[in-house]
C-alpha positions as CSV (number, residue, x, y, z in Angstrom):
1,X,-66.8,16.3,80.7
2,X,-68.6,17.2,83.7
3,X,-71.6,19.8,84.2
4,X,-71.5,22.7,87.6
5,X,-73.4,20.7,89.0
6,X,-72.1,16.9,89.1
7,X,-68.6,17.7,89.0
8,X,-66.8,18.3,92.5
9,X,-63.6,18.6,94.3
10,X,-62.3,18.3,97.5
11,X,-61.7,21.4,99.6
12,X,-58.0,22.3,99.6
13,X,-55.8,20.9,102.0
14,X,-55.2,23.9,104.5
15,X,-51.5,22.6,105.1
16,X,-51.2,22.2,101.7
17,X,-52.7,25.8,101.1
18,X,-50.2,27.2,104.6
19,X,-47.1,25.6,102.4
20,X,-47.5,27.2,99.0
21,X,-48.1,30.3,100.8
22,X,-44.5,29.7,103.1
23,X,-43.1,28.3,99.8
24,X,-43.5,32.2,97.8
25,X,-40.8,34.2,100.0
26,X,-37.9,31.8,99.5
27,X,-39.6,31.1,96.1
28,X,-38.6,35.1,95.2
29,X,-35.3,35.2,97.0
30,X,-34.9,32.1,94.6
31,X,-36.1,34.3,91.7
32,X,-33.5,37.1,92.4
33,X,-30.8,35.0,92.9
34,X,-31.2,32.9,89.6
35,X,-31.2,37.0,87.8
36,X,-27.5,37.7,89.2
37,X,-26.9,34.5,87.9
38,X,-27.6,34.8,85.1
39,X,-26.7,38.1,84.8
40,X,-23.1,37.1,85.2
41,X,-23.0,34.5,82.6
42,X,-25.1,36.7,80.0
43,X,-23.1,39.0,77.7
44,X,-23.3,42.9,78.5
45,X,-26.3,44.2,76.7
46,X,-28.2,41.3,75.9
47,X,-31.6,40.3,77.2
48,X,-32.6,38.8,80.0
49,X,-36.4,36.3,80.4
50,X,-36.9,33.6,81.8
51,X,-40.0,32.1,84.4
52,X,-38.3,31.5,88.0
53,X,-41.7,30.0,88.9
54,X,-40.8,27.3,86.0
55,X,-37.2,26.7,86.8
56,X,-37.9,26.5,90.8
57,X,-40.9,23.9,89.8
58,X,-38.6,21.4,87.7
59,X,-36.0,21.9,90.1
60,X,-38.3,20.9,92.9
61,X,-39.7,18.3,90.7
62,X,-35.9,16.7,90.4
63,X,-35.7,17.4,94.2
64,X,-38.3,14.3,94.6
65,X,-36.0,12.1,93.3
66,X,-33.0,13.1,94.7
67,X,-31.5,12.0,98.2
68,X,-28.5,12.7,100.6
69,X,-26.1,15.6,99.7
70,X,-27.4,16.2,95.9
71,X,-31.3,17.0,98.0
72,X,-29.9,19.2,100.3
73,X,-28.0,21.2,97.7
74,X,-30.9,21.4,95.9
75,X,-33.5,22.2,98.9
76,X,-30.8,24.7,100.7
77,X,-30.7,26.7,97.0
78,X,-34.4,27.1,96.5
79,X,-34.3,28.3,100.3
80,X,-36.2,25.1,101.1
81,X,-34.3,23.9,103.9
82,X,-37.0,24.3,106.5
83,X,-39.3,22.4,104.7
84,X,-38.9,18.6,103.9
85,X,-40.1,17.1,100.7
86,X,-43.6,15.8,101.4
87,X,-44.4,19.6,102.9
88,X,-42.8,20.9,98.8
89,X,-44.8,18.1,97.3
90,X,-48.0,19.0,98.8
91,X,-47.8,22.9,98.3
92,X,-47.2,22.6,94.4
93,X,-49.9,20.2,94.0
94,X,-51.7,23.1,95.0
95,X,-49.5,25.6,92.9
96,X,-50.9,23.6,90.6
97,X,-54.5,23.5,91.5
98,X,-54.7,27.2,91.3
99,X,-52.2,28.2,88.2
100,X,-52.3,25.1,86.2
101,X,-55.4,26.2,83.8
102,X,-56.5,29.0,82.2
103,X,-59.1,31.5,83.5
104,X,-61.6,33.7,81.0
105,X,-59.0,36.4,78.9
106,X,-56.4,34.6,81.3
107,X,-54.3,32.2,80.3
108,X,-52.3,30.7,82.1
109,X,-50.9,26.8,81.9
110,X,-48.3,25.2,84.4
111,X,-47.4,21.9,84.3
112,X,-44.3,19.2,84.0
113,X,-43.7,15.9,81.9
114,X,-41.0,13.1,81.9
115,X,-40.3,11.6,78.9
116,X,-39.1,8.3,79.9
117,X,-37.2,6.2,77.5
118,X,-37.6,2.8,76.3
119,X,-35.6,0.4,78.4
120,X,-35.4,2.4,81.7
121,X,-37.5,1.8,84.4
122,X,-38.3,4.8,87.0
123,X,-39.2,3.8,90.3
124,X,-43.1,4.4,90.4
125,X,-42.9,6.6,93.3
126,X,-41.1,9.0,91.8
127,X,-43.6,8.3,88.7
128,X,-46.6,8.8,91.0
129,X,-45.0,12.0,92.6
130,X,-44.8,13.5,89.5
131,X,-48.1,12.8,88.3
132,X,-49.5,13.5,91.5
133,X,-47.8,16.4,93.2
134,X,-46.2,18.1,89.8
135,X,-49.6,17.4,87.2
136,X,-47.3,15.2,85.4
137,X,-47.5,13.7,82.2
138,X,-45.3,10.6,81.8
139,X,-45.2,9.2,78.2
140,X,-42.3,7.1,76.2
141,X,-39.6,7.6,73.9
142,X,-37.7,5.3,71.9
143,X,-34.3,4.4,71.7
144,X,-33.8,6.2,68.6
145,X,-32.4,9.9,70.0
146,X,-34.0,12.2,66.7
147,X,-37.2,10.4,67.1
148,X,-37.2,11.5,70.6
149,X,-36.1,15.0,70.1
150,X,-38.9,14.8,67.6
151,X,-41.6,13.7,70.1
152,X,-40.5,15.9,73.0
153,X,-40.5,19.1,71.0
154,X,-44.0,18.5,69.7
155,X,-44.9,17.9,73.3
156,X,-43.4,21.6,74.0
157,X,-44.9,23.1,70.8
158,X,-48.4,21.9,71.7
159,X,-47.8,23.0,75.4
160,X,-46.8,26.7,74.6
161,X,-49.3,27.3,71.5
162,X,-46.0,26.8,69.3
163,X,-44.3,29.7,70.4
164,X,-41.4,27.4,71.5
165,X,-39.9,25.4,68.9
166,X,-37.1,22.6,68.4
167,X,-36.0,22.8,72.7
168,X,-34.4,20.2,72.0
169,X,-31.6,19.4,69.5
170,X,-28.6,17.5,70.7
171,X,-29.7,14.7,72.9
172,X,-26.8,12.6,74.9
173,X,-26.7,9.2,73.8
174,X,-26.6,7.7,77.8
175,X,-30.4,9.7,77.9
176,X,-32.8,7.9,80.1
177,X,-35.4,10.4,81.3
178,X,-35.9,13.6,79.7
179,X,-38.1,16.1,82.2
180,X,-39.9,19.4,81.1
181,X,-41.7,21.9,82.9
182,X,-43.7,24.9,80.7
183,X,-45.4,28.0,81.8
184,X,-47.5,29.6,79.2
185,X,-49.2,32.5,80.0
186,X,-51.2,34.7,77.5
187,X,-53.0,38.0,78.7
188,X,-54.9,41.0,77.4
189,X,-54.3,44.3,78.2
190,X,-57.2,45.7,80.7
191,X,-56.6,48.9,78.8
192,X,-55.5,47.9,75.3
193,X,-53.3,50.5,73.5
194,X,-55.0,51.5,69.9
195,X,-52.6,50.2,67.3
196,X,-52.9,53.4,64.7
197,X,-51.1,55.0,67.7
198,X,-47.9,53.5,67.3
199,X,-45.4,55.0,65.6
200,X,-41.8,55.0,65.2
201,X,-39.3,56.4,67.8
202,X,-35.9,55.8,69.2
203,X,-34.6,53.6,71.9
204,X,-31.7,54.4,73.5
205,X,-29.8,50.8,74.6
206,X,-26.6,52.5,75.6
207,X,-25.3,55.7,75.5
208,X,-24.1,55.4,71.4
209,X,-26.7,53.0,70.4
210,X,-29.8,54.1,69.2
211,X,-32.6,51.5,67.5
212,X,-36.2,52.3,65.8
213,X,-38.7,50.5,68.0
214,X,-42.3,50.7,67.2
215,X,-43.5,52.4,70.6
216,X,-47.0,52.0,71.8
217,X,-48.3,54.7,73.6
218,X,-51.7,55.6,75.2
219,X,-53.2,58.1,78.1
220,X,-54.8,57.1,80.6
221,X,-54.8,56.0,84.3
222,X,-52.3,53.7,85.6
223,X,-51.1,52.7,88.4
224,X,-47.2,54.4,89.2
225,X,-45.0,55.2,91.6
226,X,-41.7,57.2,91.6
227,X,-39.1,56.3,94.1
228,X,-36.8,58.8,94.0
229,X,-34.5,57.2,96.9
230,X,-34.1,54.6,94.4
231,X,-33.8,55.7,91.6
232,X,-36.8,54.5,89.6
233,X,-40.0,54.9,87.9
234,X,-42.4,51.9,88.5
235,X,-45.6,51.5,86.9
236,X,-48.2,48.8,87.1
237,X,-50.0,47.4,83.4
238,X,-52.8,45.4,84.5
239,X,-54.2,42.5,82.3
240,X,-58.0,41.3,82.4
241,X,-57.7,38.5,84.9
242,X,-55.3,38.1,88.1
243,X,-52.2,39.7,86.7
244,X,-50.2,42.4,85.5
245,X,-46.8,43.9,84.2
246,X,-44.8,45.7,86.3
247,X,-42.2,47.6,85.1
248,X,-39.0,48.9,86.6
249,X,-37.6,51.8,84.8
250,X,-34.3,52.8,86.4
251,X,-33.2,56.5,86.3
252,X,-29.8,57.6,83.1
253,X,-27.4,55.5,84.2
254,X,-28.9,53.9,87.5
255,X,-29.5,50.2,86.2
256,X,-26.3,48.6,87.7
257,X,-27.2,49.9,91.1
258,X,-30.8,49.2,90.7
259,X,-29.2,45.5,89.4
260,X,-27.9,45.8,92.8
261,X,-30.1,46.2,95.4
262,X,-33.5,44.5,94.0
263,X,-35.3,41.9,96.0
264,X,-38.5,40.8,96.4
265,X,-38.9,43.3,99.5
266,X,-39.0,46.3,96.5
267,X,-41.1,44.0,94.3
268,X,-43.4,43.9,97.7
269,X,-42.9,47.7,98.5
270,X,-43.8,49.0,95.0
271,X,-46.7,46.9,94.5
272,X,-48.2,48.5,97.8
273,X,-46.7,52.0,96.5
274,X,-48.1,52.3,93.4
275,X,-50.9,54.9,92.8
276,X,-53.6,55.8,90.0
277,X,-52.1,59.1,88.0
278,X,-53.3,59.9,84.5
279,X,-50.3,59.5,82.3
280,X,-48.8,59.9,78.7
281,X,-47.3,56.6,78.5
282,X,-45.0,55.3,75.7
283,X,-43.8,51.6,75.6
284,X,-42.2,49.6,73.1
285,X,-43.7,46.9,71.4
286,X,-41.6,43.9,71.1
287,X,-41.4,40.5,70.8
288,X,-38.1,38.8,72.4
289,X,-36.8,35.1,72.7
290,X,-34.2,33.8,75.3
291,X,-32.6,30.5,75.3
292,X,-30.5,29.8,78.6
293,X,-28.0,26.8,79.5
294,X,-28.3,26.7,83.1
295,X,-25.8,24.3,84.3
296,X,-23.1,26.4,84.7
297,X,-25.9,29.2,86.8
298,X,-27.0,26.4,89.0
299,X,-23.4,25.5,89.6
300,X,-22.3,29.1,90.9
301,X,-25.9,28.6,92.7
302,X,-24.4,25.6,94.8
303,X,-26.4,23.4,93.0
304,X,-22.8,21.3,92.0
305,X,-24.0,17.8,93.1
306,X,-26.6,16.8,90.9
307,X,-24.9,17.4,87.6
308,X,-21.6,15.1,89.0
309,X,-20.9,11.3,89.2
310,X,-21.5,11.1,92.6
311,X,-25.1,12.6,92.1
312,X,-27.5,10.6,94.3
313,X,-31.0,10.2,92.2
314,X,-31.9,7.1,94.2
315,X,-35.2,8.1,94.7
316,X,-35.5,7.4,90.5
317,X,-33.7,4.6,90.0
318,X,-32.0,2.5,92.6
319,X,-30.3,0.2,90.5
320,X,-28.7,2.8,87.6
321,X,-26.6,5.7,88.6
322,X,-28.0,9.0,87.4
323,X,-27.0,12.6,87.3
324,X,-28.6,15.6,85.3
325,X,-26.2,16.1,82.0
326,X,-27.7,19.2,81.0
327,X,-30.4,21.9,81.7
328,X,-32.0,24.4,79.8
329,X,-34.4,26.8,79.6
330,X,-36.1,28.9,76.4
331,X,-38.7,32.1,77.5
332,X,-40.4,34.1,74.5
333,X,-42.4,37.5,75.8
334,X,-44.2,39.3,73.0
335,X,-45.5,42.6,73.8
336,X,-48.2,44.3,71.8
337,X,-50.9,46.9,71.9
338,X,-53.9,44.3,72.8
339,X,-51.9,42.4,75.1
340,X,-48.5,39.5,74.8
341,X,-50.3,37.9,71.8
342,X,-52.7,39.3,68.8
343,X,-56.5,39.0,69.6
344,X,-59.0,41.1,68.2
345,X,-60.9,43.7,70.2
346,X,-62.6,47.1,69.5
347,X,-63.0,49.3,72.5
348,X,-64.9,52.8,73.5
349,X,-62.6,54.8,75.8
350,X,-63.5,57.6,77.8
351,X,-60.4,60.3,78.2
352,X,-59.6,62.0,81.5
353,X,-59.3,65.3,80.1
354,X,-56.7,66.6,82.8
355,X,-53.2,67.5,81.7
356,X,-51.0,64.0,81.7
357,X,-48.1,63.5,83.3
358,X,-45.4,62.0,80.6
359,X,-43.7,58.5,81.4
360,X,-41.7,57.2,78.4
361,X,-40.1,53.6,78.2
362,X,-37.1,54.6,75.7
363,X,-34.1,52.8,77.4
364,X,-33.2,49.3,79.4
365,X,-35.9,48.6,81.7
366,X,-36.7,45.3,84.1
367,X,-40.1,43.5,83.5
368,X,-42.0,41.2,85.7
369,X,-45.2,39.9,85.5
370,X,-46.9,38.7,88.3
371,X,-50.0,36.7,89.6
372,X,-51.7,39.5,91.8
373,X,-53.1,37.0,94.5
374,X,-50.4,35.2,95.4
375,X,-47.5,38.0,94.5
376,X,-45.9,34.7,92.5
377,X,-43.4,36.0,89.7
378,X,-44.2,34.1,86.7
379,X,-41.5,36.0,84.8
380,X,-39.0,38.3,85.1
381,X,-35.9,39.8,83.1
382,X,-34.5,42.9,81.6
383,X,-35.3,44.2,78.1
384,X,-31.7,45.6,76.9
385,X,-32.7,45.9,73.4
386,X,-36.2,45.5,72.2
387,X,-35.3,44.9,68.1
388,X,-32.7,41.8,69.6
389,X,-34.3,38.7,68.3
């Protein structure tokens, strides 16, 4: 425990600082690339969530320990290949100086673990690296593989407030080293919606399927833009704190070629676009949970090395051969009227009385939410079918 005025850090590294900045664009190239992904290998209406900023972190976090072809698979797919792995190293450490606690109604947790098991011996570089760069924990399982599934899911639980349950379920007997990255991040509406306002309505998922969704809706200011070029209504939900939702409405019929052209340049152009206009807006309330297995994604990424025989992981052990034998990945995004979990909070709101606009949320739509400082995507996806579990 330390008070404000005995406890001090040192100033942040400004190459450190110049890297995570450099690191963001090929960070959201890497973001939209891992959606068509995963796009492809997801059955036609079915959710999409999951945090790029996670998946590029472990991924990066493996890239420490990796060497000759497997690194530069790895580096070249997270569009890393004008960097080298001190430069990564050094910019997450600050990634995780800034994200890596919560902030006031923010909350906001980044971090990685290795759950090392009894027996093998990591070199302590990579050990350090991950404590150091990656705000690492590094704890010990045993030999016995349910007692370990046991110990790492309770790690997760804890990590994401138990939202994420039982990751872990069939462990490979030749298991050595088990690492997990989590990014838990719980906000509150700056302009709550007032639950006796919710009601019942209709959601349209495809052109003959209709499901009952409880849909929010409130009037007020937000930010929106509508880019008719493009086919899409975009509008900005702030949250008390350094972030906000955006979301991406595409016009009937217009999500494959919206699917289509996205990038982070639109993510970039919309954010700068948006403008305050007093609105009717209705939005369903949902609460959604995706589990992904990403080898196969990674794979069609170029990412083909690491998960092979002839993966080289000599930076983690140099006397036992290693590769990765699977990957996964689990996001949950809850949606309510106070915010993406229940808090309680009264409110006093004082109406715009001009006539609003109307935007309503009643078919597929793309979500992101973003850190506003740093224009870092924490998550993304598309919402196919709010009711899906």
């Amino acid at each position: 425990m330390c008070s404000i005025f005995s406890c001090f850090k040192p100033p942040l590294d400004p190459a450190a600082l110049a890297a995570y900045h450099r690191l963001s664009s090929p960070n959201a190239d890497f973001a939209f690339a891992l959606y068509k992904s995963l796009k492809a290998n997801t059955a036609a209406g079915k959710n999409i969530f999951y945090s790029p900023l996670g998946i590029s972190t472990i991924l990066s976090m493996v890239s420490a320990g990796a060497g000759g072809e497997t690194h530069s698979q790895l580096f070249s797919t997270l569009g890393y290949s004008a960097f080298n792995q001190t430069q990564v190293n050094e910019a997450y450490k600050h990634l995780f100086d800034v994200h890596g606690h919560s902030r006031g109604n923010l909350q906001l947790d980044v971090g990685n673990a290795a759950a090392v098991r009894s027996g093998f011996n990591p070199l302590e570089t990579f050990l350090n690296d991950v404590k150091e760069f990656y705000s690492g924990e590094i704890f010990s399982v045993s030999q016995d593989l349910s007692e370990t599934a046991a110990k790492i899911n309770r790690f997760i639980a804890k990590k994401t407030r138990g939202k994420i349950k039982d990751m872990v379920k069939d462990l490979d007997p030749a298991m050595v080293m088990v690492l997990i990255n989590y990014v838990y991040f719980k906000g509150l509406w700056e302009n709550p919606f007032q639950s006796a306002s919710t009601h019942k309505a209709e959601f349209h998922v495809d052109k003959t399927t209709k499901v009952q969704v409880d849909m929010m809706t409130r009037t007020g200011d937000y930010k929106v833009y509508w880019d008719e070029a493009n086919h899409t209504t975009v509008i900005s939900l702030p949250y008390k704190g350094d972030a906000s939702m955006m979301i991406v409405l595409p016009d009937e019929d217009k999500m494959e070629e919206v699917e289509g052209y996205i990038n982070k340049d639109h993510i970039r152009r919309w954010r700068d676009s948006v403008s305050m206009s007093y609105i009717d807006l209705f939005m369903p309330k949902f609460s959604i949970s995706t589990d992904a297995s990403l080898e196969s994604t990674l794979k069609k990424m170029d990412i083909i090395y690491a998960f092979e025989n002839n993966a080289d992981f000599s930076g983690i052990s140099k006397d036992l051969p290693l590769k990765i034998s699977k990957a996964s990945h689990k996001a949950v995004l809850s949606v309510t009227e106070i915010g993406t979990e229940a808090t309680a909070v009264s409110t006093m709101e004082i109406m715009n009385l001009m006539l609003p606009l109307t935007i309503r949320i009643d078919r597929p739509f793309l979500v992101f939410i973003i850190e506003n400082s740093s224009g870092s995507i924490l998550f993304m996806g598309k919402i196919n079918n709010p009711t899906a579990e």
